[in-house]
N, C-alpha and C positions, 0 to 999 in steps of 0.2 A: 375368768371373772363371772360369767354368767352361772356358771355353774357354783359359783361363793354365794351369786344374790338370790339362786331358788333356796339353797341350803337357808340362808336368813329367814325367807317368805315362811317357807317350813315351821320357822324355828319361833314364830310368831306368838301363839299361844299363850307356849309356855314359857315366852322371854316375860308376860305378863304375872308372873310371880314375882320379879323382883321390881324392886323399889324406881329404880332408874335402868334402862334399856338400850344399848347403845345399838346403833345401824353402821352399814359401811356406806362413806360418799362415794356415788356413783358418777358424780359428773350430769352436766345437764342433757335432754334427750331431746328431738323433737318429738310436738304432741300433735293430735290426731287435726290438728285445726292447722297443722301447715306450720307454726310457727314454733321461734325458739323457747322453751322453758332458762330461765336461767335456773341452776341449780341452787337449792338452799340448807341450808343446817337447822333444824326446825327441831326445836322441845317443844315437846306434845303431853301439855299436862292437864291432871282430871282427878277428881275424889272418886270415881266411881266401886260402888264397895259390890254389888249385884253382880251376876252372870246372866245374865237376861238380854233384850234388847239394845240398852246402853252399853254391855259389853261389846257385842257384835258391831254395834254402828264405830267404834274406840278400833276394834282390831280390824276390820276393814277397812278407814282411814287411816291405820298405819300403814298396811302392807299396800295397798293404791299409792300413799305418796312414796313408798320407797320405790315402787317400781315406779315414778313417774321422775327419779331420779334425786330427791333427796334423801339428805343426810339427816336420820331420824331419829329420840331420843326421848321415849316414853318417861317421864314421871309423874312418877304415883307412890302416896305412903300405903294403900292397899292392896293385900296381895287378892288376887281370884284363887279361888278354891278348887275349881276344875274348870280352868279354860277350854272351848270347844260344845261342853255341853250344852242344849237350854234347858230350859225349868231347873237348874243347880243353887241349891241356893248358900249365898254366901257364908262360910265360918269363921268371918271376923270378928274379934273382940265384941266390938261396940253391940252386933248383935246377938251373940250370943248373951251378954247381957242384960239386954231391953230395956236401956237404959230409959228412965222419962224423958219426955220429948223435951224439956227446959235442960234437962243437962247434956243432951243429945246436941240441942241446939248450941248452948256454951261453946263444948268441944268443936262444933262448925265455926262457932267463930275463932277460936283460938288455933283451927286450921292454918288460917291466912300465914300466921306468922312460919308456922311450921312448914307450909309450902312454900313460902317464899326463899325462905332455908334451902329447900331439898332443889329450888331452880335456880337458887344463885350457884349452889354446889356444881349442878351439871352444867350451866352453862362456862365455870370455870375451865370443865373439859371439852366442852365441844365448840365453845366461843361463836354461839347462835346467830341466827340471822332474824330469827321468829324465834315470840313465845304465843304458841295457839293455847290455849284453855277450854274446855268444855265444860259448861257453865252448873253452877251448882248452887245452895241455898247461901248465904252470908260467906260467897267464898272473894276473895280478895287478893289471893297469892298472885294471881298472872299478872294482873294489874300493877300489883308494889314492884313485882320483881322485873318486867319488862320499862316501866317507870324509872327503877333502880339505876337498871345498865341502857336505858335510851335504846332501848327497841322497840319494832313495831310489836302490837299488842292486836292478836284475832281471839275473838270470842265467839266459840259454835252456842249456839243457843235453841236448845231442844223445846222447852216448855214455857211458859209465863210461872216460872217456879213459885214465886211468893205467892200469884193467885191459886196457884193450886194448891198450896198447903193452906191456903186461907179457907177455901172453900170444904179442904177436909177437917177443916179445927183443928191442925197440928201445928198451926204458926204459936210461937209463943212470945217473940219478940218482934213482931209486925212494923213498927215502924224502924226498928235497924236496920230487920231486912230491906223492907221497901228503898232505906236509903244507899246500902248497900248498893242493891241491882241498881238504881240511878246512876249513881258512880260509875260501876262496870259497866255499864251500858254507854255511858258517853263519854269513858276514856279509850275504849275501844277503837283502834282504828278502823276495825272491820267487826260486821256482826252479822254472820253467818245465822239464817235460820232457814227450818226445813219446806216454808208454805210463805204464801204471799199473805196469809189471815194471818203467820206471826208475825211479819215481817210488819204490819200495820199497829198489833200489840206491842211488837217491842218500841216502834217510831214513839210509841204514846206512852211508853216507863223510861224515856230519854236517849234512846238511841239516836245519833243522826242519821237519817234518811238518806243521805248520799256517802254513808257506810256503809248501808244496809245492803248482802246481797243473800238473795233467795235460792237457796242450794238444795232441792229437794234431796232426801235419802235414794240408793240406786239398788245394783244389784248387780254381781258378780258373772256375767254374760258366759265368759270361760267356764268357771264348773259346774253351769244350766248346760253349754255346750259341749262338756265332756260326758253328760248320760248320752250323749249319742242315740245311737239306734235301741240302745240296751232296754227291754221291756222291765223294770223294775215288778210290775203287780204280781206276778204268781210269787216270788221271793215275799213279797212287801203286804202282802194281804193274806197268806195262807195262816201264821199264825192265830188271826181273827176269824177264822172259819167261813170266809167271805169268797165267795165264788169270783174267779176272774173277769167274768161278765158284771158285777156287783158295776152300780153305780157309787161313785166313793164322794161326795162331800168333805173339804178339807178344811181345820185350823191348822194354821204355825206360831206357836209361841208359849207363853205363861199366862193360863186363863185366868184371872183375874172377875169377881162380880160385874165390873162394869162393864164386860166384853160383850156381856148378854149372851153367851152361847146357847142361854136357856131357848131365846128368839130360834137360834138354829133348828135343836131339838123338838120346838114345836112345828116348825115350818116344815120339817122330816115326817112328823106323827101325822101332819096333815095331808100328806100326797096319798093318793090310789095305793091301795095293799101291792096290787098289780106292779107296782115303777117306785115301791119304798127306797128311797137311795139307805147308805151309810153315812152315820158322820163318824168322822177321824179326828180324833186333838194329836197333832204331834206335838208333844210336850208336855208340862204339866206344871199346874198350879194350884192354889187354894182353892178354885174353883169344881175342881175336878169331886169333890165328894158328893157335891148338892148334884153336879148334874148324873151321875150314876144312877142319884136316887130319883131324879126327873126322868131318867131315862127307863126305870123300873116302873114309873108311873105308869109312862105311857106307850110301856110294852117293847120298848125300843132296847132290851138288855142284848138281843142279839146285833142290833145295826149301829151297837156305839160301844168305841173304842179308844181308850187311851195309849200313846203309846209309852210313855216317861219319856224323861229327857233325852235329847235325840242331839248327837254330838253336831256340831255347824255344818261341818263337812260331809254330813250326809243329808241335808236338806234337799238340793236341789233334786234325789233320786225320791224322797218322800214325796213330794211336792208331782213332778213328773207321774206318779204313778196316782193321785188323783184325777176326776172325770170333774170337778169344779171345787174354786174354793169359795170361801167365806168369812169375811169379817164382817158380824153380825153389828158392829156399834164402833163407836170411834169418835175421840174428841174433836174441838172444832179446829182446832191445830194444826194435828200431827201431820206424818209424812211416813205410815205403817209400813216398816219391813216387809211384812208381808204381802203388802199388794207387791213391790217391787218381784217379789220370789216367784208370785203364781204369774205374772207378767213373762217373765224372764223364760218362766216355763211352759208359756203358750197353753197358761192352763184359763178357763175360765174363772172368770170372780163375780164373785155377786157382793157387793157393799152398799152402806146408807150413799143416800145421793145428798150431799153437803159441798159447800164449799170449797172445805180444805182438798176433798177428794177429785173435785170436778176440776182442779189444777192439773191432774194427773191425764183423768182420762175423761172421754165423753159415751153419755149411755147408750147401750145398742150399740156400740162402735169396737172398745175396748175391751168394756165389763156391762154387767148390768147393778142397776141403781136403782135401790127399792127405798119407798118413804123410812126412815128413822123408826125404830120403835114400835112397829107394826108388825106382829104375826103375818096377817094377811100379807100386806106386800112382801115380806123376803117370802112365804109361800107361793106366790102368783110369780114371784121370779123364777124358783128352782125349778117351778113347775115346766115353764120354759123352757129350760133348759133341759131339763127331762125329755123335755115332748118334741125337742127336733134339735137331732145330734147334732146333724152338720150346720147349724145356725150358733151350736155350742162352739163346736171347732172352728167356724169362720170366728168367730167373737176370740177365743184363745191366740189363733194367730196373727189373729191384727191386735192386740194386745200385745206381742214380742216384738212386730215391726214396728209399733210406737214407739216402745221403748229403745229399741234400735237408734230411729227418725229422729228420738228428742236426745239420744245419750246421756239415757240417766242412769249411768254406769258407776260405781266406787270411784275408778279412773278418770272420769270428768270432771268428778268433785277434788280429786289431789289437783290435778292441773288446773281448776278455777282456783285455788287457793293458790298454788304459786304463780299463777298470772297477777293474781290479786297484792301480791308480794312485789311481784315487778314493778308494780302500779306505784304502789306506798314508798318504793326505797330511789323512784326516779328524781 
């Protein structure tokens, strides 16, 4: 049997091509807090059309609740393109069309029906216990179809979706939406979000507050703990013609304008010739052209490197083989994969000092925390950490013991969810 559920674990990825994704029931397990999990049958349904972040946090919570011993059953009407990778970008229909956002958005609404279809189908075969949903723009399916067949109804809730299409000018039906997400939000028996700042936003677009629970994003401790001893950098840095001594500065993910990685790049052009670190994007995004040529500006063509898309499962050796990272900007929200990863890897982080982030960690302890938007400060941090190693490495490994301390693990989050299940069905 154990060896049927790594074969599944394995088999995760690319079960995210099709439509609907069947697991094997495992039976309930005890979990790490001493008590019994009862076991569930759990459809795990999402529009998600990207390979990006929102894939990863999707296949992470699958492969966490099977091993945490549910019976688990992806649907989705969209296929991923290359499971595994980041920066991949998706080749479904809709976008390869580019469609206008007013017919874009239609099709979202016209979703609901067609998901709710695709969850009454699966749950015919697996006769569910939960319908979880990960929340999307005018979407409505978890809700009709958990409603339908008198199930509990969890809603993960990543973003204040409607504000942020509003705030980019891409809402086009604004009060549907709005009314929409009210609806879902306080039919919701549970509403999962990644910060205590959403968890306060959502309270205020109709959540109830004694629904609400605050699940930060985690991080996969096992395959941080399976580089082991292994020195990844002379492998990991030779192709950049970057000396093993090199100080490495690190991004993870799909750069995007609003990451500010520009901030990185100047905060690099600013240190001593003497102690220049490297910056690293592993990944790639839209962003990556401007910063090339920022990086040509300011002489940095040798100390800045892209890598492309970097498959998931080689993260943690990417990561590992940086001397700090960096998330130069960050919404007032989120709950950044990435901090989790450089955490995980007892690697240093330097990020803005905000709210959302100061849930996670505290400055000088964890990570270091420079003002928002400021050259200067993320430069007077690196500087920092340039300038006394072992103040860097004391900061990396109380960073991993945090995360250890608080288990903000993938693992914690599937068993908070069937705890949360126990709760709702007593």
């Amino acid at each position: 049997m154990a060896q049927r559920s790594s074969l599944l674990l394995r088999t995760i990825p690319g079960a995210c091509r099709r439509a609907i994704v069947g697991a094997v029931h495992r039976g309930p397990r005890r979990d790490l807090a001493g008590g019994w999990v009862v076991s569930a049958r759990i459809l795990y349904h999402h529009r998600t059309r990207a390979f990006d972040g929102q894939a990863v946090h999707i296949l992470e919570m699958l492969g966490a609740l099977l091993r945490a011993g549910a019976d688990v059953r992806e649907v989705a009407l969209v296929k991923h393109a290359a499971p595994g990778a980041l920066g991949n970008r998706s080749t479904s229909l809709l976008r390869k069309l580019s469609l206008p956002r007013m017919a874009v958005e239609v099709l979202e609404r016209l979703y609901s029906r067609t998901g709710r279809k695709l969850l009454l189908g699966a749950a015919r075969q697996l006769q569910p216990d939960l319908i979880y949903e990960r929340h999307a723009l005018h979407c409505r399916a978890g809700m009709l179809a958990a409603r339908g067949l008198g199930l509990p109804f969890f809603l993960e809730v990543n973003s204040p979706m409607v504000d942020e299409m509003q705030q980019l000018g891409l809402l086009r039906f604004p009060a549907l939406a709005r009314r929409t997400e009210r609806e879902v939000f306080a039919a919701a028996d549970r509403v999962f979000v990644v910060t205590q700042v959403l968890a306060e936003m959502v309270e205020g677009l109709g959540a109830h507050a004694e629904r609400i629970v605050v699940m930060p994003n985690g991080a996969d401790l096992a395959a941080f703990d399976a580089v082991g001893g292994v020195d990844p950098r002379r492998q990991i840095l030779a192709p950049f013609g970057w000396p093993e001594d090199a100080f490495v500065l690190g991004f993870v993910g799909f750069p995007r304008p609003w990451h500010r990685l520009d901030l990185a790049l100047a905060a690099v052009a600013a240190q001593p010739e003497a102690r220049r670190p490297c910056l690293l994007v592993i990944g790639d995004g839209p962003a990556v052209d401007d910063l090339r040529m920022q990086a040509e500006r300011l002489g940095l063509q040798q100390r800045f490197a892209v890598t492309g898309a970097v498959a998931r499962k080689d993260i943690p050796h990417w990561v590992a083989s940086l001397n700090a990272a960096i998330i130069p900007a960050m919404n007032a929200y989120a709950s950044p994969l990435k901090l989790y990863d450089s955490l995980a890897a007892g690697v240093p982080t330097l990020a803005p000092d905000q709210p959302n982030l100061r849930e996670t960690v505290t400055d000088g302890e964890h990570a270091l925390l420079f003002t928002p938007d400021s050259v200067e400060a993320v430069s007077g941090r690196l500087g920092d950490l340039l300038a006394d190693a072992p103040e860097a490495a004391r900061i990396g490994a109380a960073g991993r013991a945090h995360l250890n301390d608080l288990d903000l693990t993938w693992d914690a989050n599937a068993r908070r969810v069937l705890r949360e299940l126990d709760e709702v069905r007593r």
